[in-house]
C-alpha positions as a printed Julia matrix, in Angstrom:
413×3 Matrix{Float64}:
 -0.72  208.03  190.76
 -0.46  204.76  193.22
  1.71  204.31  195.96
  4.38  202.0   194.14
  4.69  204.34  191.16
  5.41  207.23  193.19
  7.94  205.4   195.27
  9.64  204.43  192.46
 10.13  207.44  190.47
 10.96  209.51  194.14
 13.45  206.79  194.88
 14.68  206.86  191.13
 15.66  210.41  191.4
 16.84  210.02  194.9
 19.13  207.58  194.12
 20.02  208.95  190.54
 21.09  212.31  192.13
 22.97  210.71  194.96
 25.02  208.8   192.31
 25.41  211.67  189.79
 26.05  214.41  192.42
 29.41  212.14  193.3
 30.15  211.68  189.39
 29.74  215.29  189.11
 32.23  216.1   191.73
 34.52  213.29  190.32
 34.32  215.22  186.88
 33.25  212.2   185.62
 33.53  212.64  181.42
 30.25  211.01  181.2
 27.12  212.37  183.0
 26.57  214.12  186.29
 24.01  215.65  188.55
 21.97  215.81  185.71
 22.24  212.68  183.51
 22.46  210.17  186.42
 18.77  211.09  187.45
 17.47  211.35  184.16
 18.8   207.78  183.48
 17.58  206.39  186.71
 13.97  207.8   185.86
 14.32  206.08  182.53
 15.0   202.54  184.07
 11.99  203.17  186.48
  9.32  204.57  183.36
 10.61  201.37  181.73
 10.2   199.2   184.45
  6.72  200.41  185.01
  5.91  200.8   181.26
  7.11  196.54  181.34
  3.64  195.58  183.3
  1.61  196.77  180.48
  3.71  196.31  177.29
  6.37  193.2   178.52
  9.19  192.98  179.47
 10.86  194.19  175.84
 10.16  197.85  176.7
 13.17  197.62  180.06
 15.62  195.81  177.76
 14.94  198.13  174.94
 15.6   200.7   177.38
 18.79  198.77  178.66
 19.94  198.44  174.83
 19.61  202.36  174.21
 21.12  203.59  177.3
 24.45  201.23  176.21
 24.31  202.52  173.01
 24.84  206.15  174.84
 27.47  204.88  176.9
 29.7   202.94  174.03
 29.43  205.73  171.78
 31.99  208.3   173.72
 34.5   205.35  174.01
 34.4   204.54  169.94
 34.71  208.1   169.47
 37.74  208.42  171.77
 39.32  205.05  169.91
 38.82  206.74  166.36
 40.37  209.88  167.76
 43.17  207.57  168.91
 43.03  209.07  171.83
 43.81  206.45  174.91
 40.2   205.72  176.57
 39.66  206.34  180.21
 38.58  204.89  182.64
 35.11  202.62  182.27
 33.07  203.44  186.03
 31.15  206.04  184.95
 29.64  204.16  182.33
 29.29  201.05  184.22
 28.15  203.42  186.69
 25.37  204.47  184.53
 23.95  201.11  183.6
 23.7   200.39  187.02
 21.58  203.19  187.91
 19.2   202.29  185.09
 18.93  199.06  186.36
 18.43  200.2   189.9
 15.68  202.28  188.47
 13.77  199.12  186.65
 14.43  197.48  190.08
 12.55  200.18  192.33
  9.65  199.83  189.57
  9.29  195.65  191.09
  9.04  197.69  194.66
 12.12  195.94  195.87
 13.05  199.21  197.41
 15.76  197.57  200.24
 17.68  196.35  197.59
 17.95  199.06  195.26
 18.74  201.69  198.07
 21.58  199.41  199.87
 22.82  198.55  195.85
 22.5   202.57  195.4
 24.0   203.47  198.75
 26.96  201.22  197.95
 27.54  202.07  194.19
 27.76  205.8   195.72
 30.34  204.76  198.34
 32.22  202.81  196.19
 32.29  205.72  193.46
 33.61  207.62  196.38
 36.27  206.1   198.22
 38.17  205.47  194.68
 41.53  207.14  195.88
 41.61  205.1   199.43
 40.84  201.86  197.7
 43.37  202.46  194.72
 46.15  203.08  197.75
 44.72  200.14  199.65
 44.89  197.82  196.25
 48.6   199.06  196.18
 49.43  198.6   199.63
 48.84  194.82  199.42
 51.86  192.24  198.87
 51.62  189.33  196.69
 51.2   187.71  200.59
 48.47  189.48  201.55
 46.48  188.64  198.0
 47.19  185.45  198.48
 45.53  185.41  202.37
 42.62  187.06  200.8
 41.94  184.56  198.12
 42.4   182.38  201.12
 39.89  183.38  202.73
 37.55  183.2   199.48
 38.48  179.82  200.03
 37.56  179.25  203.54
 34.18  181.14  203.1
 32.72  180.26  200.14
 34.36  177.17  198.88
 34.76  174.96  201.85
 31.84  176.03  204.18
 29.36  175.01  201.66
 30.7   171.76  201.5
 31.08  170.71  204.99
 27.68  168.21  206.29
 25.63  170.97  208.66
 24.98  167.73  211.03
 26.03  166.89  215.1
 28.38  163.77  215.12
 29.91  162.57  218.63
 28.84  161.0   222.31
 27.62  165.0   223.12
 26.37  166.09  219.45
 28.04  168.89  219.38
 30.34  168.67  217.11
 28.83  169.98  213.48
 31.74  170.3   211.18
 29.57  173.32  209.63
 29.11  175.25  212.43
 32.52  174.82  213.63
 33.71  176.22  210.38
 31.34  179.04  210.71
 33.2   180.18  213.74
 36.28  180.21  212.17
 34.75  182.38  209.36
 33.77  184.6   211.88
 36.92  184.9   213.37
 38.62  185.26  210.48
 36.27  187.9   209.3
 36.84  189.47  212.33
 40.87  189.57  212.39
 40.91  190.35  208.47
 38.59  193.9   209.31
 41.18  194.92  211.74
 43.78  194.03  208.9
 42.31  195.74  205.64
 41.69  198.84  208.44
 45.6   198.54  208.71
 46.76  198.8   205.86
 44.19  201.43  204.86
 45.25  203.75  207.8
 48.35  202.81  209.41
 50.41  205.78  207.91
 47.52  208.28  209.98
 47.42  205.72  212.93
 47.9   207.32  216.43
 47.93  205.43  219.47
 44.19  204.85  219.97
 43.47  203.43  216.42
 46.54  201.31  216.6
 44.86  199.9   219.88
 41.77  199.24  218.05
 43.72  197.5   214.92
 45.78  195.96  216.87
 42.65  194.5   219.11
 40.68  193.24  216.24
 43.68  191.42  214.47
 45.2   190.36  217.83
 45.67  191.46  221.2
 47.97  189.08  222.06
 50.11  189.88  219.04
 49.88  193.55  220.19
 50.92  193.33  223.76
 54.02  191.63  222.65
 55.24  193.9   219.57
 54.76  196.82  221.86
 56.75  195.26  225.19
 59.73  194.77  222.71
 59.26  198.22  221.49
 59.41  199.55  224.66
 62.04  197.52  225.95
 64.3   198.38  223.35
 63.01  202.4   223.53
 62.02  203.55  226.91
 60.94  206.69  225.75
 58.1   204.98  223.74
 56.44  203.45  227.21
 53.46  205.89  227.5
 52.23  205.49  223.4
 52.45  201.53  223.82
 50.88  201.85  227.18
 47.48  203.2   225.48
 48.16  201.08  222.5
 47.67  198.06  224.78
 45.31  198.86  226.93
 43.03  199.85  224.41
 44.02  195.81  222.02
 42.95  194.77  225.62
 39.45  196.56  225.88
 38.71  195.83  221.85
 39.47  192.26  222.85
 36.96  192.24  225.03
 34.34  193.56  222.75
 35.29  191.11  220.74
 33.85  188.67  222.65
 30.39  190.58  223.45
 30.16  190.75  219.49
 30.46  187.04  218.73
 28.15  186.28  222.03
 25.83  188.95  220.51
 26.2   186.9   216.82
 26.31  183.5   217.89
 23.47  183.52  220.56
 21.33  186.16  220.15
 18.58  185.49  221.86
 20.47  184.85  225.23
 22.0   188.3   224.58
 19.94  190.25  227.21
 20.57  187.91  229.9
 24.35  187.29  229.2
 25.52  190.96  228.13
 24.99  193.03  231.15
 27.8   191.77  233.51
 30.07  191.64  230.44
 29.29  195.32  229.29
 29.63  196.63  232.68
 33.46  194.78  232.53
 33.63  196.73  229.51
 32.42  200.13  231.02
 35.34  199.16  233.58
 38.24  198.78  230.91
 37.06  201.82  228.86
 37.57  204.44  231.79
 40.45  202.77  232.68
 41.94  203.39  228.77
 40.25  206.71  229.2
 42.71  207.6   232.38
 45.87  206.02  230.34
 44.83  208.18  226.99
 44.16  211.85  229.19
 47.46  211.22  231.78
 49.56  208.9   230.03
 49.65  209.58  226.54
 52.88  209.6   224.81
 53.41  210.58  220.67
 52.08  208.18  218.5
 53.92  205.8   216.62
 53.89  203.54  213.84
 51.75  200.48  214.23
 54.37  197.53  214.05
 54.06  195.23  211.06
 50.7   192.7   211.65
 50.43  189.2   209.91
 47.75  188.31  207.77
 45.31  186.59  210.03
 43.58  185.16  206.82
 46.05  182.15  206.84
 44.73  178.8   205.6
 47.44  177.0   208.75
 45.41  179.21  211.34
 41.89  178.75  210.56
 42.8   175.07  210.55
 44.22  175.18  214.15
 41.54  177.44  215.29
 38.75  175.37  214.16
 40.9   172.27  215.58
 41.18  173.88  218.95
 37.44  175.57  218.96
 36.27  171.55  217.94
 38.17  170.27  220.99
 37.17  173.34  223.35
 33.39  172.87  222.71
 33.59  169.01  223.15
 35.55  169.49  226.39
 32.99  171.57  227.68
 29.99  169.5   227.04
 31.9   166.23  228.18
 33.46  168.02  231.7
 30.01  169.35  232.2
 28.06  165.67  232.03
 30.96  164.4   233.81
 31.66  166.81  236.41
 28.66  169.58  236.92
 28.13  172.6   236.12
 31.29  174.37  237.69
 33.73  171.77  236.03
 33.6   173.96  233.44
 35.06  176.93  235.18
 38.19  174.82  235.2
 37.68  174.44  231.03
 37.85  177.98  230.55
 40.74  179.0   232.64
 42.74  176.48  230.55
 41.09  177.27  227.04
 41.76  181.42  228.18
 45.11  181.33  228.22
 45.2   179.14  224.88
 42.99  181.01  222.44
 39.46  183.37  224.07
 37.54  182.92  220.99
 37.42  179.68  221.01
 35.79  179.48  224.44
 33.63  182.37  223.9
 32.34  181.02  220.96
 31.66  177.04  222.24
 30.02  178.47  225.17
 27.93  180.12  223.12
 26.78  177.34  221.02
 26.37  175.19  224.33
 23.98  178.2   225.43
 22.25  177.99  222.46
 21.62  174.14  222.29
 20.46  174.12  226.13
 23.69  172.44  227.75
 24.56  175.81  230.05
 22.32  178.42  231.64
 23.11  181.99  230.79
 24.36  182.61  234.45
 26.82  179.69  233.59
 27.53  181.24  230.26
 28.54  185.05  231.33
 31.41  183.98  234.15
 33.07  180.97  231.86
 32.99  183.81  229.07
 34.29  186.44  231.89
 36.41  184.0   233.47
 38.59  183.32  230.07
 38.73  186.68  229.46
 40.43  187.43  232.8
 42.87  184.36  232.13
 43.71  185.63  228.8
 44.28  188.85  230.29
 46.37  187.92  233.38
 48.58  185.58  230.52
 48.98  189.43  228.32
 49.83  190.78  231.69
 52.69  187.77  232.28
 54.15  188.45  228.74
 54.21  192.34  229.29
 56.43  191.95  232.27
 58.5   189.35  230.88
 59.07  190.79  227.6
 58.76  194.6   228.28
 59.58  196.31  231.94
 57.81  197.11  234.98
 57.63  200.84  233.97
 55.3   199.46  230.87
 53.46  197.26  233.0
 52.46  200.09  235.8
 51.68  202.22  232.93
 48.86  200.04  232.06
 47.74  199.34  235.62
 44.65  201.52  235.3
 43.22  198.7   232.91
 45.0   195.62  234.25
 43.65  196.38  237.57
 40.49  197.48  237.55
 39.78  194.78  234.78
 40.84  192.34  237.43
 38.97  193.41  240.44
 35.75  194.5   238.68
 35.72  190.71  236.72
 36.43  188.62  240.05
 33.59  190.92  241.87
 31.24  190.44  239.42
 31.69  186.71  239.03
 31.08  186.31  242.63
 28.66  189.87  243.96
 26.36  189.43  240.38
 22.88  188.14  240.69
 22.54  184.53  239.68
């Protein structure tokens, strides 16, 4: 037996049990640990039976196994009985057609399709609660952002325009797409688990949909209940640490290869804001409460302004930079930090990317507007919340502070 037939027909039945062990435990009406297998073997014997006899033996194949799965349901109609539900059959033509798939040895494919099919099969009750969860709003963001990602970045020329050619109306889109994507994880993760939330995951959500958002929906809270000081502490120390892996992750995604020489100074910031949240979560940790109600951030009005403002950040840059130097731009991200951090993060990036700043420049602008953005957080806490709320998060206010300015200035160039 050679090497491709054996990996298909061990990957068949790896794959075929995977999927029929969760459709057993489901009590699926139609198959199990046993059929699921069996029809995964058949899609691979056909697929490999399709190099010597064509390509009629796999549809053949594909025509009898629908036949087995159609039959129950006209059975169930003549019984006038009211049918269930269709994934377990749709279930099982998949896994014959994952089978005929492993027999063309595109094994990455048919494991991540399998893998996914098995979580998907799964997770049915959390996605059923999710699916009713969601307001007619929060549809409509969605299908908004269908719009943003697949209708209109397609479109857009992927060409520089501009005295600095830097301004691609693709890749400036892109970055919104990415930042949307980013803000509507933290979202769906919402809405999936804000009725378990305690005060660390409602720091997380509320750092990956908005930090900013988050430090001021838990100063009111506090302000108007003093007794809820120590949970929104944590809550908003820990939206100010996510923020700031935030940044690392679209650094890491937009400029990859600079990663290694533009990541260390940031991760050891990082390092710095995580034992800081650490000391807040062991000393200062209060009973968890509700998440307050987040926005969408799949808006059509925001991407619009953010790719506005990331278009006018990134030509700002380039232009202060020929005009001005090097450190000129220092002055460009204390501004653009206190407007929006991703919009900074992610021009300096490109800039990186296309030559225009050396990775020491890139790490302190990047550093630099994340310290703005945090000292602006910091302004709101006081002014919104009270001083209690803002000593509570000291331990990451702080240290953030004095470990960014020292490394700015004390890091190797």
């Amino acid at each position: 037996m050679d090497t491709v037939t054996l990996n298909a027909l061990s990957l068949a039945l790896g794959l075929g049990l995977l999927i029929g062990l969760q459709r057993e435990r489901a009590g699926a009406r139609f198959g199990g640990i046993r059929t699921f297998p069996l029809v995964a073997l058949f899609g691979a014997v056909c697929g490999l039976l399709a190099g010597e006899w064509g390509y009629a033996i796999p549809a053949a194949g594909l025509l009898a196994v629908a036949v087995l799965v159609v039959l129950p349901t006209l059975e169930e109609k003549g019984a006038a009985r009211k049918p269930a539900g269709q994934t377990s059959e749709v279930a099982a033509l998949l896994t014959y057609a994952l089978g005929v798939l492993l027999s063309t040895a595109h094994y990455g494919a048919a494991v991540v399709v399998g893998g996914v099919t098995a979580v998907l099969l799964y997770f049915k009750e959390p996605m059923h609660q999710f699916a009713g969860r969601l307001t007619e709003a929060d549809l409509l963001a969605v299908m908004r952002f269908v719009i943003i990602t697949l209708i209109i970045l397609p479109v857009l020329p992927n060409a520089t325009y501009g005295p600095y050619q830097v301004l691609n109306p693709w890749e400036i889109w892109l970055m919104v797409v990415l930042i949307v994507g980013i803000g509507l994880t933290g979202y769906v993760s919402y809405k999936l688990f804000k009725s378990r939330a305690g005060s660390v995951v409602n720091g997380v959500l509320g750092g990956l949909i908005s930090s900013t958002a988050t430090t001021v929906a838990y100063a009111r809270r506090a302000a108007a209940a003093p007794a809820a000081v120590s949970s929104a502490a944590v809550v908003i120390g820990i939206a100010w640490t996510v923020s700031l892996t935030r940044v690392i992750i679209e650094v890491t995604i937009v400029a990859p290869p600079l990663a290694h020489a533009v990541l260390p100074p940031l991760l050891v910031l990082l390092s710095v804001m995580m034992a800081g949240c650490a000391l807040m979560v062991l000393f200062g940790r209060g009973d968890a409460e509700e998440m307050p109600a987040q926005h969408n951030p799949a808006e059509l009005t925001g991407a619009l302004v953010f790719g506005l403002v990331y278009g006018v950040v990134i030509f700002a840059t380039a232009a202060v930079r020929d005009l001005f130097g090097d450190h000129a731009v220092y002055a460009v991200a204390t501004i653009s930090g206190v407007v929006d951090v991703d919009a900074i993060t992610l021009s300096t990036a490109r800039l990186g990317m296309a030559g225009l700043l050396d990775t020491a420049t890139m790490w302190r602008v990047v550093m630099l507007a994340s310290l703005t953005n945090l000292v602006f957080k910091g302004g709101a806490l006081l002014a919104l919340g009270s001083r209690l709320l803002f000593a509570r998060t000291l331990p990451v206010f702080g240290l953030t502070l004095a470990a960014g300015v020292l490394l700015i200035f004390a890091w190797p160039v």
